[in-house]
Backbone as a chain_set.jsonl record, in Angstrom:
{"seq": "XXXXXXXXXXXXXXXXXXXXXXXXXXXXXXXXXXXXXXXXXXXXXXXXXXXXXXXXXXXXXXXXXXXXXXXXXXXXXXXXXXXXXXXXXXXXXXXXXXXXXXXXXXXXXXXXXXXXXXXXXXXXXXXXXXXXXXXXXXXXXXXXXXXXXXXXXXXXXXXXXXXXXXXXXXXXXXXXXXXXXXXXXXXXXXXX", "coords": {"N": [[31.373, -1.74, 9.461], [28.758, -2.367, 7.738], [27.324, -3.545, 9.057], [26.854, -2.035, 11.265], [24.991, -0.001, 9.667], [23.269, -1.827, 8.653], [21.93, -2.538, 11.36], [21.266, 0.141, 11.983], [19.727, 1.029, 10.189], [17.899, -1.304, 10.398], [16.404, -0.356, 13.308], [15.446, 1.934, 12.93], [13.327, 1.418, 11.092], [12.032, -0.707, 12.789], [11.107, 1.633, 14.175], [9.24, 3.215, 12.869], [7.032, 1.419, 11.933], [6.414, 0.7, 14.538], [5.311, 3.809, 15.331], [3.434, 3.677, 13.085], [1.711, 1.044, 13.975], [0.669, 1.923, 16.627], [-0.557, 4.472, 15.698], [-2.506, 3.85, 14.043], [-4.141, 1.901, 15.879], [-4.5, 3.988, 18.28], [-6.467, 5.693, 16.311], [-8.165, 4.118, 15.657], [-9.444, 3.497, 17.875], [-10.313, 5.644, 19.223], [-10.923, 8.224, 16.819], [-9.807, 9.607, 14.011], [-9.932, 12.544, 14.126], [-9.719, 13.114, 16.629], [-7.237, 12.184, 17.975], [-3.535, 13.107, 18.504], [-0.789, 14.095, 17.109], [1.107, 14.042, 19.409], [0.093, 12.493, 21.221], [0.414, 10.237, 20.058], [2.902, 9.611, 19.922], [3.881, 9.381, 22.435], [2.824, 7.27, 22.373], [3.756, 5.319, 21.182], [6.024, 5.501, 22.562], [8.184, 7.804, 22.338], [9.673, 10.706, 21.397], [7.901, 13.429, 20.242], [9.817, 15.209, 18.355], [11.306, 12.901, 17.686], [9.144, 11.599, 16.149], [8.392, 13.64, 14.244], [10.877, 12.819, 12.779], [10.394, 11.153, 11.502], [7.887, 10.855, 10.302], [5.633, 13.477, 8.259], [2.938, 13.295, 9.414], [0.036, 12.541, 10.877], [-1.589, 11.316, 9.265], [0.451, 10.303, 6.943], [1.496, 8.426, 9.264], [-0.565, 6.805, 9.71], [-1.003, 5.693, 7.205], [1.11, 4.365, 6.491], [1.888, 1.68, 6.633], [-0.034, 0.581, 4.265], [1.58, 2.12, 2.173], [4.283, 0.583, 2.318], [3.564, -1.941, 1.718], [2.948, -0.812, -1.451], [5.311, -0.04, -2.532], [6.567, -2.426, -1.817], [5.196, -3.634, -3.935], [5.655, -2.573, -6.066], [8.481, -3.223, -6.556], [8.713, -6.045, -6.784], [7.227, -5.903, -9.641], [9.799, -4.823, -10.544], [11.46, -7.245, -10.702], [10.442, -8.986, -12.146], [10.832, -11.554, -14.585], [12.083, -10.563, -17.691], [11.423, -10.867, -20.298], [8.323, -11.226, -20.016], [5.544, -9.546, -21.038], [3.854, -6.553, -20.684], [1.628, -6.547, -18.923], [1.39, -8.627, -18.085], [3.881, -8.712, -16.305], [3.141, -7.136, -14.539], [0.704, -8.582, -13.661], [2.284, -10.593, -11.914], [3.895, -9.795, -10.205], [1.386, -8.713, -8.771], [0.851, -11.239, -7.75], [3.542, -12.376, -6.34], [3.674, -10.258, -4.848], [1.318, -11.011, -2.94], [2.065, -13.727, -2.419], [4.433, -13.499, -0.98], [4.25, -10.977, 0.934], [1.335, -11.727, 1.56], [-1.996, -12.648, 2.541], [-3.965, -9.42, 3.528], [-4.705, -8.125, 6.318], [-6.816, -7.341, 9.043], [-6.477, -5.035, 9.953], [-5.847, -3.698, 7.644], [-8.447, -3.217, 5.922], [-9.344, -1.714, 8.498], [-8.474, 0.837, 7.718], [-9.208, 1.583, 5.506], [-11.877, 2.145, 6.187], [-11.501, 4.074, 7.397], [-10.378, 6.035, 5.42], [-12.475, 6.302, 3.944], [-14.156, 8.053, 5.379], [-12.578, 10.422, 6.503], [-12.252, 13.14, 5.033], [-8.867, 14.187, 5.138], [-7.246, 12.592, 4.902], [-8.054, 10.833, 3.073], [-7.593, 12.12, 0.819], [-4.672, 12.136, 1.079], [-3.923, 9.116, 0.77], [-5.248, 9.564, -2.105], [-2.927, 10.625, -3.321], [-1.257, 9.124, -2.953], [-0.949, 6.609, -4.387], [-1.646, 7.856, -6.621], [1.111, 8.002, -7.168], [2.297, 6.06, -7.182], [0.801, 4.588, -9.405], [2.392, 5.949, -11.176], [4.818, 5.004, -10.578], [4.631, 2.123, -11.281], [4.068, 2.463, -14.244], [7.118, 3.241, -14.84], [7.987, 1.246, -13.879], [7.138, -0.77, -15.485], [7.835, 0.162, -18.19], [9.335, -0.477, -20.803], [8.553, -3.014, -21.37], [6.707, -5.316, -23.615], [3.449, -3.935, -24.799], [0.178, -3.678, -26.023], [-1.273, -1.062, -24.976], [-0.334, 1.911, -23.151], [2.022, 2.304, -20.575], [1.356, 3.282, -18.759], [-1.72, 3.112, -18.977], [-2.167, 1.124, -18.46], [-0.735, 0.622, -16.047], [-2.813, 2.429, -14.391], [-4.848, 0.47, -14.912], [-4.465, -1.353, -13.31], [-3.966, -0.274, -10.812], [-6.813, 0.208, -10.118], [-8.621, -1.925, -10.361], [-7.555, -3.474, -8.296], [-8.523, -1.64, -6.181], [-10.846, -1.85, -6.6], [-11.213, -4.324, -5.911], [-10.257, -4.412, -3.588], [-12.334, -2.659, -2.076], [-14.243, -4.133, -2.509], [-13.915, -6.693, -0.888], [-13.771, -5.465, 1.656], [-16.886, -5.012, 1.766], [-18.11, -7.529, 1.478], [-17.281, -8.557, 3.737], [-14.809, -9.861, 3.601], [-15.114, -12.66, 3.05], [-14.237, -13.845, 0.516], [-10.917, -14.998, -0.024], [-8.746, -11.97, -0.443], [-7.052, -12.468, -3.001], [-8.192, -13.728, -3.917], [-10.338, -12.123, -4.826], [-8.901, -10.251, -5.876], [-8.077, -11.23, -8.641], [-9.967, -11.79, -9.75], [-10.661, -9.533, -10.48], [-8.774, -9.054, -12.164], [-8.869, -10.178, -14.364], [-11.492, -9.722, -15.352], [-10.723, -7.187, -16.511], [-8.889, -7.815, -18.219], [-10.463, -9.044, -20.338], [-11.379, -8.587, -23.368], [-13.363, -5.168, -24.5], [-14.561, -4.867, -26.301]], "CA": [[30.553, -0.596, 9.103], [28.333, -2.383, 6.977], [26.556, -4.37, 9.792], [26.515, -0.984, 12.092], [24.415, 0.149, 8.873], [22.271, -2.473, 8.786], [21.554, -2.228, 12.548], [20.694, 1.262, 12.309], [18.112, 0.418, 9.275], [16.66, -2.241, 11.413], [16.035, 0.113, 13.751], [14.503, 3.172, 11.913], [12.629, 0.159, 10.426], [11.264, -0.94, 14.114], [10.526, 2.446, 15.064], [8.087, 3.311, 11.938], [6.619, 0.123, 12.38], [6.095, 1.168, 15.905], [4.696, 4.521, 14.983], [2.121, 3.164, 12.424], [0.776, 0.569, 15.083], [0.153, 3.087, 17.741], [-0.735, 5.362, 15.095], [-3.333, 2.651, 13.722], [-4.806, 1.684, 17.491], [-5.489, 5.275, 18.728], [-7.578, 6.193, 15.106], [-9.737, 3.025, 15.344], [-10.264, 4.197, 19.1], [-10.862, 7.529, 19.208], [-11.402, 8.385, 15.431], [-8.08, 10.613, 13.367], [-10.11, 13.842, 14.382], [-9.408, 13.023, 17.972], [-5.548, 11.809, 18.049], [-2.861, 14.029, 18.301], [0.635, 13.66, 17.003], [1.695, 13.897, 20.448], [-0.267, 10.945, 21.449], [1.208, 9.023, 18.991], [4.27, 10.203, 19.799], [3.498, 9.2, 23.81], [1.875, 5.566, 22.57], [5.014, 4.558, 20.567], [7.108, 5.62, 23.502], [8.865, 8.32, 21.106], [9.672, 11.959, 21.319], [7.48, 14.235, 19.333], [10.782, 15.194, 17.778], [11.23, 11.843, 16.659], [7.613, 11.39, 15.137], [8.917, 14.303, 13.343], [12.065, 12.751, 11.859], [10.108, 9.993, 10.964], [6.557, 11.04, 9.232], [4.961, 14.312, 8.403], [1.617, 13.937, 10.412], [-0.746, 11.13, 11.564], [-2.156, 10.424, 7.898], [1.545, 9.417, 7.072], [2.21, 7.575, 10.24], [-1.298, 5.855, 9.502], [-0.773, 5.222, 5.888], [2.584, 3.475, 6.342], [1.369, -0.089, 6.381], [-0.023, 1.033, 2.769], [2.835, 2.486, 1.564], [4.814, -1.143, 2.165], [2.935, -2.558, 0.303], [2.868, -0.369, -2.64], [7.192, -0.5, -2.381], [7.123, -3.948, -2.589], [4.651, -4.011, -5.355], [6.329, -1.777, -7.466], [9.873, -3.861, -6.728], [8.559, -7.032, -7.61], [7.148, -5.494, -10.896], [11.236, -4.609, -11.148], [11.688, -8.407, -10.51], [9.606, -9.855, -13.279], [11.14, -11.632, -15.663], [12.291, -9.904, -19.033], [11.11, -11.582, -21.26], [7.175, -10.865, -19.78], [5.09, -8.497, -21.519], [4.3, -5.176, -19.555], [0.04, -6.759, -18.158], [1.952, -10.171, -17.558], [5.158, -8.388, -15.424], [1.775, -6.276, -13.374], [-0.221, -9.825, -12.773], [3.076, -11.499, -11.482], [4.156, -8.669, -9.299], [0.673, -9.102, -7.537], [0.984, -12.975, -7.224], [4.552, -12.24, -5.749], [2.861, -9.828, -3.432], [0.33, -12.44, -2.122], [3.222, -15.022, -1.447], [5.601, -12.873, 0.039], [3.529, -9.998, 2.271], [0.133, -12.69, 2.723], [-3.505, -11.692, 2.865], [-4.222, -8.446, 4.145], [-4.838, -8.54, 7.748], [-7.756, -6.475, 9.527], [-5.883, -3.237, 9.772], [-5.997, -2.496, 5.553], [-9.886, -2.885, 6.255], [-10.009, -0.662, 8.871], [-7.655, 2.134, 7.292], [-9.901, 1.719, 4.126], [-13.205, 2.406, 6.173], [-11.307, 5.409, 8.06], [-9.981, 6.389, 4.459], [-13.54, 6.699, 3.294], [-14.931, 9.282, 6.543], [-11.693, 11.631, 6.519], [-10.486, 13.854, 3.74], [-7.779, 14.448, 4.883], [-6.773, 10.722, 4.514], [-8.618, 10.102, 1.685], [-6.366, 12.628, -0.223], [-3.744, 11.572, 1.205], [-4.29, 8.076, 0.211], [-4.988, 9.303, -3.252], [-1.549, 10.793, -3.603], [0.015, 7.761, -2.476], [-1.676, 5.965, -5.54], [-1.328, 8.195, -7.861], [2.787, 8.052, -6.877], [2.39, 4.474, -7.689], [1.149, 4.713, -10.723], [3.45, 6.397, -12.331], [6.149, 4.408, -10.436], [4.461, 1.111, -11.949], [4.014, 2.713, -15.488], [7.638, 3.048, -15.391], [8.35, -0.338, -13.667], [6.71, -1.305, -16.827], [7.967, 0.707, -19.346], [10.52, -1.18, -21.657], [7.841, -3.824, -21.696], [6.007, -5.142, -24.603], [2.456, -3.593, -24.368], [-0.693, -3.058, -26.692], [-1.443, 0.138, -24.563], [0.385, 2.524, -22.699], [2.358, 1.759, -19.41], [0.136, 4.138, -17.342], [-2.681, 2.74, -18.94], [-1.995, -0.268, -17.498], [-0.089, 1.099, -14.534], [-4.097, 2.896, -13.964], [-6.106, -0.573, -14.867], [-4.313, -2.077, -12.156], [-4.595, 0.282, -9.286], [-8.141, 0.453, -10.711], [-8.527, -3.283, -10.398], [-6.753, -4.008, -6.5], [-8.786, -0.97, -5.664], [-12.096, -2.26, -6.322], [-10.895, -5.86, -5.187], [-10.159, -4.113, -2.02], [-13.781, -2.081, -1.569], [-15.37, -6.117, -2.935], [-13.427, -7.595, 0.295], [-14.454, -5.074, 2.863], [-18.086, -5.082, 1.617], [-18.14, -8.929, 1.278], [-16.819, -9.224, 5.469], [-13.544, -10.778, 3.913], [-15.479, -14.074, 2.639], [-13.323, -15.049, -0.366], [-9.645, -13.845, 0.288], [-8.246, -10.52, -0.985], [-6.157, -12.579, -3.76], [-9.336, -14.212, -4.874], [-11.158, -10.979, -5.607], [-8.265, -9.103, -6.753], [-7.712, -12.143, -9.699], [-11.183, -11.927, -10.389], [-10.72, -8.312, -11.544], [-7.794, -8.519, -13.28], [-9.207, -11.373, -14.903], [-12.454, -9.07, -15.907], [-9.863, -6.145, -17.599], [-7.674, -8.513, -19.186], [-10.783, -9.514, -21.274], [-11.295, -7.325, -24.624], [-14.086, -4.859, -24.035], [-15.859, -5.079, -27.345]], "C": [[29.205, -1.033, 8.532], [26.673, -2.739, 8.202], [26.503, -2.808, 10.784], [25.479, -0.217, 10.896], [23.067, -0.383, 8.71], [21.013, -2.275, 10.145], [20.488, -1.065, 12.317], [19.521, 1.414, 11.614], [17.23, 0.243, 9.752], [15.905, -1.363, 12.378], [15.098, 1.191, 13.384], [12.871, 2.531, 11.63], [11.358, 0.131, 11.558], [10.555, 0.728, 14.231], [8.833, 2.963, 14.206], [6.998, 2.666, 12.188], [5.905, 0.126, 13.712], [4.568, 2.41, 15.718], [3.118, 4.33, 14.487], [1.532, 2.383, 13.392], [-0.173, 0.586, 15.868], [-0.738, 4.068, 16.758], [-2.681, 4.811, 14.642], [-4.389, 3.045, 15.004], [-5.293, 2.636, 18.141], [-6.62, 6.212, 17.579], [-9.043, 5.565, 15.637], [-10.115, 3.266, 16.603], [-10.579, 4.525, 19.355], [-11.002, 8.201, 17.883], [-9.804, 9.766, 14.922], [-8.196, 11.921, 14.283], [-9.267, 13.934, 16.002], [-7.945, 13.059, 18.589], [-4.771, 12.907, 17.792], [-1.683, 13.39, 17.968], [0.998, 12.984, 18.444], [1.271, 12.953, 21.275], [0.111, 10.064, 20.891], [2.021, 9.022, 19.359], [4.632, 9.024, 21.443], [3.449, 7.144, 23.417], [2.859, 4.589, 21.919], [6.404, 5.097, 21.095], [8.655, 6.647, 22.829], [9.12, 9.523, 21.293], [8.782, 12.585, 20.145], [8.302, 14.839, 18.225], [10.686, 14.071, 16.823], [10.482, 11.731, 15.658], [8.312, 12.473, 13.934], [9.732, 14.033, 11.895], [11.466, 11.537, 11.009], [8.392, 10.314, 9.882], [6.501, 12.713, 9.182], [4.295, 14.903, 8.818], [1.051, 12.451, 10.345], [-1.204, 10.336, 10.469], [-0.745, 10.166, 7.5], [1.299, 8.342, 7.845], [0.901, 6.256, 9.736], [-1.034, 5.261, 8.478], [0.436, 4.244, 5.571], [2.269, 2.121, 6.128], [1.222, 0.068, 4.814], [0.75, 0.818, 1.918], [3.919, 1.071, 1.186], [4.492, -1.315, 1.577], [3.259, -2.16, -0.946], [4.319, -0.235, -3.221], [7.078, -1.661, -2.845], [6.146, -4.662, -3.944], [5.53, -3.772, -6.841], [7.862, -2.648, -7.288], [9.657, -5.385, -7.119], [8.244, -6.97, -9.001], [8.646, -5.553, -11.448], [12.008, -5.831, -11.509], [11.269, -9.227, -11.499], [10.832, -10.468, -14.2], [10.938, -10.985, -17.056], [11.76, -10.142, -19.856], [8.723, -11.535, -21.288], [6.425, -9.746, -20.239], [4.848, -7.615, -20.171], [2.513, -5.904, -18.51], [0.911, -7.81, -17.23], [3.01, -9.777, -16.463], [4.123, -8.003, -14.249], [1.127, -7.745, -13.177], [0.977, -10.747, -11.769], [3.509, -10.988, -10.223], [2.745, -9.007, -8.561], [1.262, -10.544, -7.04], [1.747, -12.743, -6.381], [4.473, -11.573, -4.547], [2.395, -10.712, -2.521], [1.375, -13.131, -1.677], [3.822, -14.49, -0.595], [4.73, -11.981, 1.735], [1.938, -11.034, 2.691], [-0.6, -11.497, 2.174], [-3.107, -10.485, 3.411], [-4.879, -8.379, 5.559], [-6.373, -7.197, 8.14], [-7.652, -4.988, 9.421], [-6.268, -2.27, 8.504], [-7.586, -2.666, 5.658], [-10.569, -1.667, 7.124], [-9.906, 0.739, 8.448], [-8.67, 2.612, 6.019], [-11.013, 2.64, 4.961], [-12.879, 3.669, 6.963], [-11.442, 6.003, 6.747], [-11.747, 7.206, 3.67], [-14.216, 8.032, 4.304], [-14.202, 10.271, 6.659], [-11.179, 11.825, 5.324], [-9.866, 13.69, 3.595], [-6.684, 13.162, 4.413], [-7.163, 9.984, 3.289], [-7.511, 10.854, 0.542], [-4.952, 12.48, 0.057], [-3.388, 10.205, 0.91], [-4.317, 8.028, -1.276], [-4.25, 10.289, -3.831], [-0.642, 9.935, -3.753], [-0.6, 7.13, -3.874], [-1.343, 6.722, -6.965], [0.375, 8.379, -8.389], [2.783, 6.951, -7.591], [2.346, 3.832, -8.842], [1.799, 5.213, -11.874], [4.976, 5.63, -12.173], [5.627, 2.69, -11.162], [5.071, 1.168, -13.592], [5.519, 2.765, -15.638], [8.676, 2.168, -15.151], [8.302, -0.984, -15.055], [7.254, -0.581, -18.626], [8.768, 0.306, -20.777], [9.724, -2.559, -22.209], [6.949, -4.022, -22.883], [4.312, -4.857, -24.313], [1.455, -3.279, -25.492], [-1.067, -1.801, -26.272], [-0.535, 0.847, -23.62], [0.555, 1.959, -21.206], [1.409, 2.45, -18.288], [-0.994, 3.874, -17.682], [-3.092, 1.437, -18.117], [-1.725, -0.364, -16.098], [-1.977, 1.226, -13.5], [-5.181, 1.778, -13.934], [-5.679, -0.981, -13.602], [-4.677, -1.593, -10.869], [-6.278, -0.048, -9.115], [-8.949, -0.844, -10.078], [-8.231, -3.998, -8.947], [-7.91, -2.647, -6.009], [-10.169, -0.965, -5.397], [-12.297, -3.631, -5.494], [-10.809, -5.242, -3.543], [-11.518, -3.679, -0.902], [-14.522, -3.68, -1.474], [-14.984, -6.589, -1.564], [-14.11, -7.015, 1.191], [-15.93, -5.327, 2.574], [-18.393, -6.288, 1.84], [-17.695, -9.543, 2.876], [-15.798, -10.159, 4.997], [-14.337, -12.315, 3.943], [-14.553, -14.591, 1.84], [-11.999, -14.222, 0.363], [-9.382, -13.106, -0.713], [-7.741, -10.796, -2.458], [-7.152, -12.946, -4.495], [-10.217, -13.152, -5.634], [-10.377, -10.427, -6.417], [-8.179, -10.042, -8.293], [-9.106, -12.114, -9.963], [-10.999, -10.892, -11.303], [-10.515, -8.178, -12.467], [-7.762, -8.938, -14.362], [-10.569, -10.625, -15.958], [-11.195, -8.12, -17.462], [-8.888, -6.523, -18.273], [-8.363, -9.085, -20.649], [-11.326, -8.201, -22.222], [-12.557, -6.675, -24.325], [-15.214, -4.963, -25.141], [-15.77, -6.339, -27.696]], "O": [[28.318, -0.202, 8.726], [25.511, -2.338, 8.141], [25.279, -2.712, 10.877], [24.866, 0.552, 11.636], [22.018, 0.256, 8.641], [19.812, -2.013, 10.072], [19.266, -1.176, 12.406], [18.469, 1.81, 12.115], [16.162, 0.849, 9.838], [14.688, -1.543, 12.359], [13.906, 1.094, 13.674], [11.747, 2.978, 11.858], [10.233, 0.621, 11.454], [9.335, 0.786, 14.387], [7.716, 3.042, 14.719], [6.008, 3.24, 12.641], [4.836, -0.466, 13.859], [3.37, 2.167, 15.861], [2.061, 4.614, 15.049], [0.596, 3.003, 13.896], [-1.215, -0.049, 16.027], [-1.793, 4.42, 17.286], [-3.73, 5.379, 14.947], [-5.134, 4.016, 15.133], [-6.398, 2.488, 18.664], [-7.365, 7.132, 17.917], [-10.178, 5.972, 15.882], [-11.344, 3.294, 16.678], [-11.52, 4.118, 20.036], [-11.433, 9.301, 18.229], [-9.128, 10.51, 15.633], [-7.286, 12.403, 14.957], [-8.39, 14.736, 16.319], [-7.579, 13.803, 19.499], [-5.154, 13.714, 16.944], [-1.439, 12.265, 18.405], [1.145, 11.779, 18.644], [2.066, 12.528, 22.113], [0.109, 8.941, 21.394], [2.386, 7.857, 19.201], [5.456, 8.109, 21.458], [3.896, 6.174, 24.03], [2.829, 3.365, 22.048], [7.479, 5.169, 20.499], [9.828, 6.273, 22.863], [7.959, 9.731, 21.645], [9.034, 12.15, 19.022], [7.721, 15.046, 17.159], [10.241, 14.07, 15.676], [10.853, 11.735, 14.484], [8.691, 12.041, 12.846], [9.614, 14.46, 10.747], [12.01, 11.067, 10.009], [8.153, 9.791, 8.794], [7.232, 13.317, 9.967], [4.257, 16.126, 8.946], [1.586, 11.464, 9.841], [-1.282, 9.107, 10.474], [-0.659, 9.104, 8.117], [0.909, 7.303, 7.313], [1.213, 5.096, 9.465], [-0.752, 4.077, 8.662], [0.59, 3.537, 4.575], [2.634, 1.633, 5.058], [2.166, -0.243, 4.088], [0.855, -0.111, 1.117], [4.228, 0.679, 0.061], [4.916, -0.956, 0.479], [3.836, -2.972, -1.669], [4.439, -0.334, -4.442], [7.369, -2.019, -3.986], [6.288, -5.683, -4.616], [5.843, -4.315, -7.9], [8.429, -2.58, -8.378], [10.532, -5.9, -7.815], [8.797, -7.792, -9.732], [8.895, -6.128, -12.507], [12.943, -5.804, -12.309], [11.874, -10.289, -11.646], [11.768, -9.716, -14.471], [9.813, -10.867, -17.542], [11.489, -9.092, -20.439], [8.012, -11.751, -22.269], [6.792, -8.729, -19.649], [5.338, -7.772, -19.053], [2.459, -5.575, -17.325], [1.051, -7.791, -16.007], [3.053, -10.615, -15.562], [4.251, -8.503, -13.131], [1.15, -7.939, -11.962], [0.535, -11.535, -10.934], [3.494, -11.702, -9.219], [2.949, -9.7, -7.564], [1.999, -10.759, -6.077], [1.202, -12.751, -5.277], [4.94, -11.951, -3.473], [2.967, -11.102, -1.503], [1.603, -13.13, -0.467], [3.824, -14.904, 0.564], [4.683, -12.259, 2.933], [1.493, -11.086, 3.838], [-0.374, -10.372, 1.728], [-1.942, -10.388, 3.796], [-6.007, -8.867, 5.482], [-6.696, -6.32, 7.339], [-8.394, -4.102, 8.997], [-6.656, -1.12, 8.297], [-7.974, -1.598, 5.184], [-11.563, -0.973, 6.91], [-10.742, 1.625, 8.623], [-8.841, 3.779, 5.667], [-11.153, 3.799, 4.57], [-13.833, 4.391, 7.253], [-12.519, 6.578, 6.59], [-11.945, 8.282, 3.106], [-14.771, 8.955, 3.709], [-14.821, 11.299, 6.936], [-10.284, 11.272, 4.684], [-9.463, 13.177, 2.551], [-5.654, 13.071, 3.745], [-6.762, 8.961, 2.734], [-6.828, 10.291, -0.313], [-4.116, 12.729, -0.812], [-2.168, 10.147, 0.757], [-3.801, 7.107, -1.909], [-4.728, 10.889, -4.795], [0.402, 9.901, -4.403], [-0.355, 8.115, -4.569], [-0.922, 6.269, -8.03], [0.797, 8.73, -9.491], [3.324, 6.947, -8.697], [3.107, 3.005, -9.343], [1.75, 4.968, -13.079], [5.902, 5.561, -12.981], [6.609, 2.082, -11.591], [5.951, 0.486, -14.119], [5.741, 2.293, -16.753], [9.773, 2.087, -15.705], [9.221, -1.583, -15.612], [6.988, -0.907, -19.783], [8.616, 1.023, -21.767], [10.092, -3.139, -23.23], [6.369, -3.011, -23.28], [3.835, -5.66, -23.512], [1.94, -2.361, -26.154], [-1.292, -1.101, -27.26], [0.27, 0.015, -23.2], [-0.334, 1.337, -20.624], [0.942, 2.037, -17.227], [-1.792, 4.283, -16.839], [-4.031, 1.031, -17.432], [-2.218, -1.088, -15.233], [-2.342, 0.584, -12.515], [-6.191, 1.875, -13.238], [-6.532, -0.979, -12.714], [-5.396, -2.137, -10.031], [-6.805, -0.483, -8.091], [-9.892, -0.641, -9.313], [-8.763, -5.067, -8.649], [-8.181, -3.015, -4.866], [-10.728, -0.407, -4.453], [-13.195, -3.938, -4.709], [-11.333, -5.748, -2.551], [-11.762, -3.997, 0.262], [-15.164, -4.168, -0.544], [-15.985, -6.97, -0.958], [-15.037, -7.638, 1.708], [-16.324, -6.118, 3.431], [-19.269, -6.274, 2.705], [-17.76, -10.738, 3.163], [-15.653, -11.2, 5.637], [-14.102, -13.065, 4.891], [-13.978, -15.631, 2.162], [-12.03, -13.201, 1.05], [-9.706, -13.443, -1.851], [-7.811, -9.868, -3.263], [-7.179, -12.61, -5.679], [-10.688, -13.283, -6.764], [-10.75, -10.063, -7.532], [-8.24, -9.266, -9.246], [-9.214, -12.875, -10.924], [-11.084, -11.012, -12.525], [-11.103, -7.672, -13.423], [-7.056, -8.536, -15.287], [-10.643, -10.925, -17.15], [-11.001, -8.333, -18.658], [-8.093, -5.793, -18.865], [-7.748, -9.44, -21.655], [-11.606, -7.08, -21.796], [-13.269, -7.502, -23.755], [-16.422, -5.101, -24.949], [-16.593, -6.823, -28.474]]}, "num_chains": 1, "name": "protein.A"}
């Protein structure tokens, strides 16, 4: 049972994965306005149904790459060692990011520079973020902290979010890990 379980995961897994791809590839082609579900649906060889069972609408299906990410951020945060204050559990959790998921590949560049021309993606984008931070803040919460876990939870997004605008602007000169450690490196120092 367990392994017919797994399977079926894997699969779900693949098909998302699929989805976002296609989902991805007909934006940066033809721009969000243009794409229809049902092209998506068509380009990841899928029933419109399916697409259904699987996202909401195209800013989902696009955003999924994202979303990963921000899962396995927030579960390495869960991963930290105990004994780590609540800034120190949030800088380790990136690092752990970087090793595990790697640079950021072309795609989170282009999604960014869609993210900035559509609304509807942009607020959708900053839903997904603001989910995050509250799921950090209470990744972090038990942690020892001079300020509050959502204060911290908010420097950080704050912090990867400008590191992220610094990369695209910069054509991806230093890597992603180098800017983002610059930041965190800025708001870690006392302000007065």
């Amino acid at each position: 049972m367990d392994s017919t379980v797994g399977l079926r995961e894997r699969k779900k897994a693949e098909t998302r994965q699929a989805v976002h791809e296609a989902t991805l590839r007909l934006v940066v082609e033809h721009g969000l306005d243009a794409v229809t579900v049902e092209a998506i649906a068509d380009a990841a060889n899928i029933s419109r149904r399916t697409f259904s069972n699987y996202f909401d609408g195209k800013e989902d299906a696009l955003l999924y790459g994202e979303e990963q990410r921000v899962r396995a951020l927030v579960a390495q945060v869960r991963t930290q060692p105990a004994e780590l204050g609540a800034w120190a559990a949030l800088r380790g959790a990136v690092e752990a990011m970087f090793h595990d998921v790697g640079e950021p590949e072309r795609e989170w560049s282009q999604r960014t520079r869609l993210a900035k021309r559509h609304p509807s993606l942009l607020a959708r984008q900053l839903a997904n973020l603001a989910a995050l931070e509250r799921d950090l803040a209470e990744a972090v919460g038990g942690r020892e902290s001079p300020v509050s876990p959502r204060v911290l939870a908010a420097a950080l997004m704050t912090a990867m979010r400008l590191a992220m605008h610094q990369w695209i602007e910069e054509e991806q000169v230093r890597t992603m890990r180098e800017v983002v450690r610059e930041n965190l490196d800025q708001i870690a120092r006392p302000f007065a």
